[in-house]
C-alpha positions in Angstrom: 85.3 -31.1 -60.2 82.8 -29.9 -62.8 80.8 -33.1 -62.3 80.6 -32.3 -58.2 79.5 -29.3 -59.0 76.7 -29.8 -61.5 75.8 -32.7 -58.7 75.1 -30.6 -56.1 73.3 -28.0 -58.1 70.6 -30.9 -58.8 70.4 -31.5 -55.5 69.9 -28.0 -54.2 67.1 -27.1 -56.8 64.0 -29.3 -55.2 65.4 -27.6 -51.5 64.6 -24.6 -52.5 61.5 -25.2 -54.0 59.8 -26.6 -51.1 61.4 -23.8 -48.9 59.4 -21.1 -51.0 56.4 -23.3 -51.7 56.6 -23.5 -47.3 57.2 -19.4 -46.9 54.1 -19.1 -49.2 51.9 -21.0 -47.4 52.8 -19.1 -44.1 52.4 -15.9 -45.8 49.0 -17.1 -47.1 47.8 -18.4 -43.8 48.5 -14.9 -42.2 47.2 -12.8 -44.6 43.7 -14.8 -44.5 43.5 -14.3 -40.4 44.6 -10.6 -40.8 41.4 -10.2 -43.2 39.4 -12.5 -40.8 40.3 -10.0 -37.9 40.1 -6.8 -39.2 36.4 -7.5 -40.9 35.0 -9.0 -37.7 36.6 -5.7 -35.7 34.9 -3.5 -38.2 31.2 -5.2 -37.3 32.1 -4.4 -33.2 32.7 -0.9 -31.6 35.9 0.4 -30.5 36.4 -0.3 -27.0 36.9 2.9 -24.6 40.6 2.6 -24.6 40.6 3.4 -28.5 38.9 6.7 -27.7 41.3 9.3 -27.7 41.4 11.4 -24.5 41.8 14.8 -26.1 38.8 14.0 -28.9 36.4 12.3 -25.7 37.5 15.9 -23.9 36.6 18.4 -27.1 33.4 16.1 -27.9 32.0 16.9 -24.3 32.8 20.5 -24.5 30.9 20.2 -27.5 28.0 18.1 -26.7 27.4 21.1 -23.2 28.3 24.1 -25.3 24.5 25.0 -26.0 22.9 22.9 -23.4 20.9 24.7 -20.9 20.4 22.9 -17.6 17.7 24.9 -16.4 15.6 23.4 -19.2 13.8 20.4 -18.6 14.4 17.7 -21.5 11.2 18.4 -24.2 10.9 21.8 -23.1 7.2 23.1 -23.8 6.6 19.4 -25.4 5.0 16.2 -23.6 6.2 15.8 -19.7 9.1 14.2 -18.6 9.1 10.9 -17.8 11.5 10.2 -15.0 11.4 6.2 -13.7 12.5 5.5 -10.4 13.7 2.7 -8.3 15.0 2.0 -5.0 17.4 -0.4 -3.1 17.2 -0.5 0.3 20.6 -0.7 2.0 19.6 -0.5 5.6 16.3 -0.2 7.8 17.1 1.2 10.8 15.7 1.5 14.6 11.6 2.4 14.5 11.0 4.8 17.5 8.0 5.2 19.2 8.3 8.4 21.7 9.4 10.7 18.3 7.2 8.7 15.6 9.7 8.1 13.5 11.9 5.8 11.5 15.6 5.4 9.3 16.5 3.7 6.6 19.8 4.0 3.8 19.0 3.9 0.0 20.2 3.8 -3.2 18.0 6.4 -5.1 18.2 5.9 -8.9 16.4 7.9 -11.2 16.5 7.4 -15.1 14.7 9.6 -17.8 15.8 10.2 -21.4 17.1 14.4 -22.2 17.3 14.1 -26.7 20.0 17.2 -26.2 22.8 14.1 -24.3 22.1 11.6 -27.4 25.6 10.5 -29.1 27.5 7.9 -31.4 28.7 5.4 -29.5 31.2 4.1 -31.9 32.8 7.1 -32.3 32.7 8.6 -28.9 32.3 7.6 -25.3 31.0 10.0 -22.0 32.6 8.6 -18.9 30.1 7.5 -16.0 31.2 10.7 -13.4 29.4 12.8 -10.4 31.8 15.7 -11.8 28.7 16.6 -14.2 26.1 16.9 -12.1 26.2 20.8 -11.9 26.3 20.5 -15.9 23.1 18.9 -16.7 19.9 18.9 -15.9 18.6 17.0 -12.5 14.4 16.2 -11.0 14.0 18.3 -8.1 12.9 15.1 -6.0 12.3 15.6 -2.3 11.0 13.3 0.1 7.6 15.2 1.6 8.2 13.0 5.2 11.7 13.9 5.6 13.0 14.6 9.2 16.8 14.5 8.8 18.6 13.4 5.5 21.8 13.6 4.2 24.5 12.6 1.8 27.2 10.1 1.9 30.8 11.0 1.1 33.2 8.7 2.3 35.5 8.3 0.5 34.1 10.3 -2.1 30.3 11.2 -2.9 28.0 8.1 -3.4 26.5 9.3 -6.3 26.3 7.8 -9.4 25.7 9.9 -13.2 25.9 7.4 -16.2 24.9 8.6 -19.5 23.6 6.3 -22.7 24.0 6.6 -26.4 20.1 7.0 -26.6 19.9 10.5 -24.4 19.2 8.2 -21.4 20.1 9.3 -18.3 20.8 7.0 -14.9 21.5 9.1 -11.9 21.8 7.1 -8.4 22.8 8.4 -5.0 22.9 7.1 -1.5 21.0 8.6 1.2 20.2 8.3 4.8 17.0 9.4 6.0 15.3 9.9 9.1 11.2 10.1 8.1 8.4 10.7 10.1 5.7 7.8 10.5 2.1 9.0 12.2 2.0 6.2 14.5 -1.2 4.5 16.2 -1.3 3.2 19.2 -4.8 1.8 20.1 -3.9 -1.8 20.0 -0.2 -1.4 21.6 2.0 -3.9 21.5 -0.4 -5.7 19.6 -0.7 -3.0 16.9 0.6 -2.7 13.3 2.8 0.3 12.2 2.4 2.0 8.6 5.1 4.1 7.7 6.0 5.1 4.1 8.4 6.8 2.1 7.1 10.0 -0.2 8.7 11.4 -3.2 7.5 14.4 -4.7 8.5 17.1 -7.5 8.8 20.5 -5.8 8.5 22.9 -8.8 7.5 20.8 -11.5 3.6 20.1 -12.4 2.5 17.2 -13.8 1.9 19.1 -17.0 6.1 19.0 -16.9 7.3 16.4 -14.6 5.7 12.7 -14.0 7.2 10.5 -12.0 6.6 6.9 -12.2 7.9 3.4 -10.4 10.1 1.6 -12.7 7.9 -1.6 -13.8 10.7 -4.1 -12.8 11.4 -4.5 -9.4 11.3 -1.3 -8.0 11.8 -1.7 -4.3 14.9 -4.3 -3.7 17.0 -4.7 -0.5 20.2 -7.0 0.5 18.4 -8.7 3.0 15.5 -9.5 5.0 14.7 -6.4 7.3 15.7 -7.3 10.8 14.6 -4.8 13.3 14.5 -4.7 17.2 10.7 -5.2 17.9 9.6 -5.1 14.4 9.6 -7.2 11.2 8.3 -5.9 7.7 5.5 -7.7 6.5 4.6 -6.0 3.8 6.0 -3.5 1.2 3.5 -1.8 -1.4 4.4 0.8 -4.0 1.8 3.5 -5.7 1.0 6.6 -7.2 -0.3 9.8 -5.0 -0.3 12.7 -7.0 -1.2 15.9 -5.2 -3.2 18.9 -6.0 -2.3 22.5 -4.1 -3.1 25.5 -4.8 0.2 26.4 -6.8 -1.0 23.4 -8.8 -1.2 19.4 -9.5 2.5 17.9 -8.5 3.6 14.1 -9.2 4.5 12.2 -5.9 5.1 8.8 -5.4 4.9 6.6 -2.7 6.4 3.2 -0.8 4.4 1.8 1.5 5.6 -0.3 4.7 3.9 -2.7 6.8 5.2 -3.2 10.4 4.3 -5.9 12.8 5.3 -5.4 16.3 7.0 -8.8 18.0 5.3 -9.6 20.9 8.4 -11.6 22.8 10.1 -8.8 24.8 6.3 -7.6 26.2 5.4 -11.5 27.3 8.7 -11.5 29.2 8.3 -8.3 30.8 4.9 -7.3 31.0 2.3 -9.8 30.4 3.6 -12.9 32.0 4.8 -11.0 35.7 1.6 -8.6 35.7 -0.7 -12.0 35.4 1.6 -13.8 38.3 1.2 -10.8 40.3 -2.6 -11.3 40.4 -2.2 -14.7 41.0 0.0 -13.9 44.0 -3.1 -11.8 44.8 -5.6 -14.3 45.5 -3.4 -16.4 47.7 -4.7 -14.0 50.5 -7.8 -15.6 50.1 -6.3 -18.9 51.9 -4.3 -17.0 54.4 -6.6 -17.3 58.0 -8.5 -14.0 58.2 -7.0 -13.1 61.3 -3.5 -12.9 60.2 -4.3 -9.4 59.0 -0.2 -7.8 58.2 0.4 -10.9 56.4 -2.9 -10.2 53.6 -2.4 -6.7 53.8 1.0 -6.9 53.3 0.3 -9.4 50.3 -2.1 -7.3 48.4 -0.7 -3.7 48.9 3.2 -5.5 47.2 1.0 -6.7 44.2 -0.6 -2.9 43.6 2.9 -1.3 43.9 4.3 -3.5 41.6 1.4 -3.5 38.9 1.5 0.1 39.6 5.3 0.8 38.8 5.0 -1.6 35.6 2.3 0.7 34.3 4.5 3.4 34.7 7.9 1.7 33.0 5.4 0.6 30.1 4.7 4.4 29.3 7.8 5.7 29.2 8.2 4.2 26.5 5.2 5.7 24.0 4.5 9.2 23.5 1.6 10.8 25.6 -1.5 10.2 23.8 -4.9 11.0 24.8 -6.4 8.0 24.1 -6.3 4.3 25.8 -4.3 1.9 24.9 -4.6 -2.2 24.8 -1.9 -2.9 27.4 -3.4 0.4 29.2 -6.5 -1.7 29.6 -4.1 -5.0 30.5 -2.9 -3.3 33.4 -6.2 -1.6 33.8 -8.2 -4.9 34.8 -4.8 -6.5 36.8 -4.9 -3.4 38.8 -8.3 -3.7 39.5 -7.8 -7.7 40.4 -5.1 -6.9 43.0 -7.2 -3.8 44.5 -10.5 -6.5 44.5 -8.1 -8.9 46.8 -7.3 -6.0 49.1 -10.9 -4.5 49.6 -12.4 -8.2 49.5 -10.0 -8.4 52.7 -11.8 -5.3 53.8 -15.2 -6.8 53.6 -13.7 -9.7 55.8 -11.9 -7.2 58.6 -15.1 -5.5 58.6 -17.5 -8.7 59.8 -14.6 -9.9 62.2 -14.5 -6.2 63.8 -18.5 -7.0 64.0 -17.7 -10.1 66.2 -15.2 -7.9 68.2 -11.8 -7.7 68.7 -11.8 -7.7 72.9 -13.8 -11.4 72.7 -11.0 -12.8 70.0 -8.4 -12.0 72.0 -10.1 -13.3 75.7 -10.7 -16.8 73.7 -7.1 -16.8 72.0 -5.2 -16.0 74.9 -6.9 -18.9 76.7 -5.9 -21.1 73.5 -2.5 -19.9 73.6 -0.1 -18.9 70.9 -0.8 -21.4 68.5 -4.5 -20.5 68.0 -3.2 -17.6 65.8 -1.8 -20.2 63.2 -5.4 -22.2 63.0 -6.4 -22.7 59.9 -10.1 -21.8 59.8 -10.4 -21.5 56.1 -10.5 -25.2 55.2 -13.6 -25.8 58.0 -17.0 -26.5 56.9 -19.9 -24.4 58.0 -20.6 -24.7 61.3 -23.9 -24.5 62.8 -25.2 -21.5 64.9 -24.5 -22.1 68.3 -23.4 -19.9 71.4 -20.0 -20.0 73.5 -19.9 -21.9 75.9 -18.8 -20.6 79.1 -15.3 -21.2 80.4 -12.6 -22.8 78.4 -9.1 -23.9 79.6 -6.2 -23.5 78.1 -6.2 -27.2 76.7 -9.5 -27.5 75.3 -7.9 -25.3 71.9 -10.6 -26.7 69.5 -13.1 -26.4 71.6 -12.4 -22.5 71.3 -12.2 -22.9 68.0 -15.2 -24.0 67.4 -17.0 -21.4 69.4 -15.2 -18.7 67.4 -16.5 -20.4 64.3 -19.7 -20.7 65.4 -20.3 -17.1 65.3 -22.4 -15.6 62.6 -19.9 -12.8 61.9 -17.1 -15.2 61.2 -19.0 -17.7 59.6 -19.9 -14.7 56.9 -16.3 -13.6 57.1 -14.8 -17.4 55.9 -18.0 -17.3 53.2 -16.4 -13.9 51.5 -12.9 -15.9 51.5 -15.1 -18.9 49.9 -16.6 -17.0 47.2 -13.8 -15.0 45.9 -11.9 -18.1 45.6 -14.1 -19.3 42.6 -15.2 -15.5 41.3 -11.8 -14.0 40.7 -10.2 -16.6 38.7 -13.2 -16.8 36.8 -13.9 -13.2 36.0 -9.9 -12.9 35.1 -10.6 -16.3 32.6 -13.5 -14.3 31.4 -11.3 -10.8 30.9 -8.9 -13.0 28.7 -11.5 -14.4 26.7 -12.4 -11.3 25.8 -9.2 -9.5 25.5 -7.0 -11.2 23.3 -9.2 -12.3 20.0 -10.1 -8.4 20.3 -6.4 -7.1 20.5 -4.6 -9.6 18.3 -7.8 -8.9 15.5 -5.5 -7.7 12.0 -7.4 -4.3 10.6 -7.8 -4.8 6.8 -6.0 -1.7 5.4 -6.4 -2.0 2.0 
């Protein structure tokens, strides 16, 4: 029994051994990554859960107890520099009759107050629009403004965000409606330039400058797309101004806007230049069918007439003349030459006299009226001959032809066959290098 005994006590003695040598290695093993952890915590700063609310609460009490927000950071020091940059969210309809356009941006403005500076690792300020009314803000107003306001769905768009360093980041969205002094010389060919104007109201430059932020200040979501208009060209600059009261900082975006010329081919340019076409098909229609070239020439006025018309209602009433003002200027004038050149034509066939027409085309019959005399050549000066029957329908042709006043009245139709299209060739020539010329603006 003895023997059993002292047996299995030589047997348990190397067990334990390697049981503790095995618990000391664990404990070893986590004492080395608790050292690890906590020195490589102590190089990082807390996150903002370790911050205590209470502490984070009495620290901002603190940090406002002696700040006055109707002091401009560096009071009586240098001016204060406030960088700004823009996103633009939206770029909204341009309208012509009330000179004006919209668009929806981000605003952000960032400048640096020493009296917000604190120690990050030890505290933390919350990004919140509750502490607007607590510090101090630029009194930035947009000098073109028509309509503005603020966005609050579901709760105010703005944006307050405060860094270690006493910077400050304040962003807000805004929809404006701004005015654009619009020119309209070389309508719809023209160019637009609208901007966008920031100014301080109450601050000089000797205590407020504002500046464009050097990277990227103007950015937008996509590429503009407008109804008749696409933005060519943004530019941003300085425009400081000088009033009586004093020199104030201002700021300025600049925007480029080319008119699209596809909804004016399809509705003005294209029928208005059919329409005088149409006009000089009187000049083939036989000179005696009078309703049928009257008729003709007084549609295309009427029509010309009314597109004028349509074309202003939509610009504002300016005193001066317009490109498509000259446009349907000169096609007016076409169509009214096709009427009076029929005029000139009447007129020499009232010469030859009505009462002898008639005689001759009632011997002729009814189909003498559908004669085309146009196409003839020029017939040689000869008199009528005496009596002429009913058959003989040429032969009365001829002797109408024959007669000097219609031979001058089928020369007018002649002439203005060749000298209308080629003084509206001419027109066009001269019309479109001058409208669709770019101005150099810089």
């Amino acid at each position: 029994m003895y023997s059993f005994i002292s047996m299995r006590g030589s047997l348990l003695k190397p067990m334990v051994c390697r049981m503790l040598i095995h618990a000391l290695l664990i404990l070893a093993t986590l004492m080395f990554k608790t050292q690890a952890q906590s020195s490589t915590e102590g190089n990082q700063p807390p996150s903002h859960d370790a911050h205590d609310m209470k502490s984070t609460t009495g620290f901002l009490d603190v940090l406002l107890e002696n700040y006055d927000r109707r002091m401009r950071p560096n009071f009586d020091g240098e001016p204060t520099t406030i960088y700004v940059d823009m996103h633009i969210s939206r770029f909204d309809t341009i309208k012509e009759v009330s000179m004006d356009f919209g668009m929806t941006v981000f605003l952000r403005m960032r400048w640096n107050d020493p009296r917000l500076r604190y120690n990050m690792t030890s505290q933390h300020i919350p990004p919140s629009a509750f502490m607007l009314d607590k510090i101090w803000i630029p009194d930035l107003f947009f000098t073109n403004e028509k309509v503005a306001y603020f966005h609050d769905v579901t709760r105010e768009n703005i944006l307050l965000r405060f860094y270690p360093n006493g910077d400050v980041l304040y962003s807000v969205r805004v929809s404006l409606t701004l005015a654009c002094q619009m020119k309209f010389e070389k309508f719809p060919m023209d160019e637009q330039h609208c901007y966008l104007e920031m100014e301080s109201y109450g601050y000089t430059t000797r205590d407020l400058n504002f500046e464009w932020k050097k990277d990227k200040p103007l950015t937008n979501d996509t590429i503009f797309e407008l109804q008749q208009f696409k933005v060519t060209e943004t530019r941003v600059n300085k425009c400081d101004k000088l009033y009586y009261t004093g020199n104030f900082t201002c700021i300025k975006v600049n925007f480029t806007l080319e008119r699209e010329l596809g909804y004016y081919w399809l509705i003005i340019f294209i029928p208005s230049f059919l329409l005088v076409l149409l006009s000089w098909v009187s000049f083939w229609i036989n000179p005696f069918a009078s309703p049928a070239r009257i008729s003709l020439c007084i549609t295309a006025v009427l029509t010309i007439t009314t597109q004028a018309i349509g074309v202003h209602e939509a610009l504002p009433k300016v005193s001066y003349v317009t490109a498509i003002d000259v446009w349907m200027a000169l096609c007016l004038i076409f169509v009214t030459g096709a009427l009076f050149e029929y005029a000139c034509v009447n007129h020499c066939l009232q010469r030859f006299g009505k009462n002898r027409i008639k005689e001759l085309l009632s011997r002729a019959g009814a189909e003498m009226a559908l004669v085309d005399l146009s196409n003839s050549s020029e017939p040689g000066r000869m008199g009528f001959k005496g009596q002429t029957s009913v058959a003989d329908t040429y032969d009365i042709e001829s002797q109408i032809k024959e007669h000097k006043e219609v031979v001058q009245a089928l020369r007018i139709d002649r002439f203005s066959r060749y000298a209308f299209p080629m003084a509206f060739i001419a027109f066009n020539i001269v019309y479109w290098p001058v409208t669709l010329m770019k101005e150099d603006t810089h």
